[in-house]
C-alpha positions in Angstrom: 18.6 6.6 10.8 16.7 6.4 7.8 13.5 4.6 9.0 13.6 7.4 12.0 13.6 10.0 9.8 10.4 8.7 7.3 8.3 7.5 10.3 8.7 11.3 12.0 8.0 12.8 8.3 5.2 10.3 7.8 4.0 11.8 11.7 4.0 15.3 10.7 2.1 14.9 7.4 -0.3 12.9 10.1 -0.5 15.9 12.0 -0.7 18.4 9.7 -3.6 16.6 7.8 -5.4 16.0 11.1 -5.2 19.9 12.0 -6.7 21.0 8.3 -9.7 18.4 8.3 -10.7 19.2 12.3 -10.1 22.6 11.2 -12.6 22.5 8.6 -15.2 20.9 10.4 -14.8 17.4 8.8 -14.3 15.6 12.1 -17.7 13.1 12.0 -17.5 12.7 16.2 -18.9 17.0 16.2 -21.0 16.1 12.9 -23.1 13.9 14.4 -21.1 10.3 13.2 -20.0 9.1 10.5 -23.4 7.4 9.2 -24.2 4.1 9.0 -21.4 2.4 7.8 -20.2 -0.5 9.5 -17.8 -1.8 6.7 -14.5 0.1 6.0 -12.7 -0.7 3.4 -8.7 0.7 3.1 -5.2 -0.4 3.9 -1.4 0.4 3.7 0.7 0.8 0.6 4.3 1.1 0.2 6.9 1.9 -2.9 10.8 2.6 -2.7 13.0 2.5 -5.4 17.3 2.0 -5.4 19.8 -0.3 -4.2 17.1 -1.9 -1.4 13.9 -1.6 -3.7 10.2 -2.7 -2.2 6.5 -2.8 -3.4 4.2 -3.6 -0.8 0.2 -4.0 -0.8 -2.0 -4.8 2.1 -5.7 -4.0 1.2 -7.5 -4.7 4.0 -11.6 -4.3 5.0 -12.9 -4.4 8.7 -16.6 -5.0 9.9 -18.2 -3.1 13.3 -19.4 -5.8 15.4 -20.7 -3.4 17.7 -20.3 0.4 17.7 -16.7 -0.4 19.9 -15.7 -4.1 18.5 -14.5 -4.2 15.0 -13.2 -7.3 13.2 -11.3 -7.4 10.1 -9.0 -9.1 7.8 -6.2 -7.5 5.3 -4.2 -9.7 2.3 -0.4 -8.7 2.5 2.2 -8.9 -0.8 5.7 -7.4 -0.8 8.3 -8.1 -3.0 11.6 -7.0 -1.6 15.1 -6.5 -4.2 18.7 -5.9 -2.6 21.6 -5.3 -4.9 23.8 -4.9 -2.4 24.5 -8.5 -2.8 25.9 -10.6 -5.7 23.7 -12.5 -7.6 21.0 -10.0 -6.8 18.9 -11.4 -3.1 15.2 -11.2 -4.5 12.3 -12.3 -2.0 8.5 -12.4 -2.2 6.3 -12.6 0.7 2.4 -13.1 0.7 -0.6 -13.8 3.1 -3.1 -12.5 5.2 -4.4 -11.6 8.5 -7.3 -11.7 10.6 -7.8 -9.2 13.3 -10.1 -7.4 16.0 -10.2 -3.7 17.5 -11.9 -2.3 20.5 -12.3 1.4 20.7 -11.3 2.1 24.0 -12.0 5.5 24.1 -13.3 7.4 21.1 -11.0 7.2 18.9 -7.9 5.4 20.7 -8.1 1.6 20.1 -6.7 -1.4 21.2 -5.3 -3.8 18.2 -4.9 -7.7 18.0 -3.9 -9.5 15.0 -2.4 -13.3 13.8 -1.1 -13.3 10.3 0.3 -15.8 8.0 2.6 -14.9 5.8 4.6 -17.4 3.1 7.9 -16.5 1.6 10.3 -17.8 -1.1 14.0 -16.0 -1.8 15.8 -16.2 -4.5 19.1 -17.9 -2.5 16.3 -20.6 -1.6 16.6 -22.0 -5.2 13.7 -24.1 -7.0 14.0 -27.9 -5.1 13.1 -25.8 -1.4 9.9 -25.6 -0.2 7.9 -22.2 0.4 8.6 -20.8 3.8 5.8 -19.7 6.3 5.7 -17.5 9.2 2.7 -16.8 11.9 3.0 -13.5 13.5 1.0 -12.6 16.4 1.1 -8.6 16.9 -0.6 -6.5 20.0 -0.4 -3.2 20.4 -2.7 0.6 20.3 -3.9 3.0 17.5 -5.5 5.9 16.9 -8.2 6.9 14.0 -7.8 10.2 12.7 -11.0 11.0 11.2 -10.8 13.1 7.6 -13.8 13.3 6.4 -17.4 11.7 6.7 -16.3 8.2 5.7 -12.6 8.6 5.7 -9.9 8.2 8.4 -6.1 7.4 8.5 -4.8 5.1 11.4 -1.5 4.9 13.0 -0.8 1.7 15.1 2.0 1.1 17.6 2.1 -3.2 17.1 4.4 -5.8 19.2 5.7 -8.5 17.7 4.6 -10.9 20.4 6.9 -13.8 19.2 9.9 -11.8 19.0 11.6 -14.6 17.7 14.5 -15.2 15.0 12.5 -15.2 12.2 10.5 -12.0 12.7 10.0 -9.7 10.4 11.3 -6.3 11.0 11.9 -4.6 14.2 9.9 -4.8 17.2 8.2 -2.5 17.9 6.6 -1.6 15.0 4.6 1.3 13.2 1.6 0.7 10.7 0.5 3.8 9.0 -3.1 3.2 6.9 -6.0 4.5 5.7 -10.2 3.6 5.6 -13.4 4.6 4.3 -16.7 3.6 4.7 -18.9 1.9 2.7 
């Protein structure tokens, strides 16, 4: 219920920032583009503190290929603390992905990425290897433009694995941000 309740919240704030911006004339499609820039530079952040406490950081930068074809790469960490157990469960994941975009229509975009991410818990103890995980994710977005150089993007992504040692739920929703350089 929970995770329901902060994607719809994160939504709205979506929405209501989109409305202000395009309300104000900031939207770069009616202002003639957004310049030159072909490198973007942004990502998605995450804090929450309490019983289940997380810290994630995914910077990521993406390169236009063509005005439609974008390519990009993004470095993930998250650290991830549950007292709900006893000793506390402590794990630390890390990696990076590589990915492309195709702007199907304006802003509405097709999204493929492969990431590899490495992970070591604290139940694991010290004599067991690091654990790795490759994700291949598909799915659609959409770039809300707020400002010249600036946009936020929200992206619908399917684990296409689906297997036992995904991540998550599947379907997913990636909430970030960009500006151009």
């Amino acid at each position: 219920m929970r995770v329901h309740l902060i994607i719809y919240r994160a939504l709205i704030i979506l929405l209501i920032f989109s409305g202000i911006f395009d309300a104000n004339g900031q939207n770069p499609v009616s202002n003639g583009g957004n310049g030159t820039s072909r490198l973007y530079l942004g990502g998605n952040f995450g804090l929450s503190f309490g019983t289940l406490s997380t810290v994630y950081i995914a910077p990521t930068i993406a390169y236009g290929i063509t005005e439609k074809l974008y390519a990009g790469s993004r470095i993930t960490y998250q650290y991830l603390s549950d007292r709900r157990y006893v000793p506390y469960y402590n794990v630390s994941t890390y990696g990076g992905s590589l990915f492309l975009r195709y702007y199907v229509f304006q802003d509405l975009f097709a999204h493929l990425e492969y990431e590899k991410l490495f992970y070591k818990d604290s139940y694991s103890g010290n004599n067991n290897p690091i654990s790795s995980y490759d994700g291949l994710y598909a799915g659609a977005g959409y770039r809300q433009w707020i400002g010249p150089r600036a946009y936020t993007t929200i992206l619908l992504l399917f684990d296409l694995q689906n297997d036992n040692y995904t991540f998550g739920i599947n379907p997913f929703i990636r909430i970030g941000m960009g500006f151009g350089i």
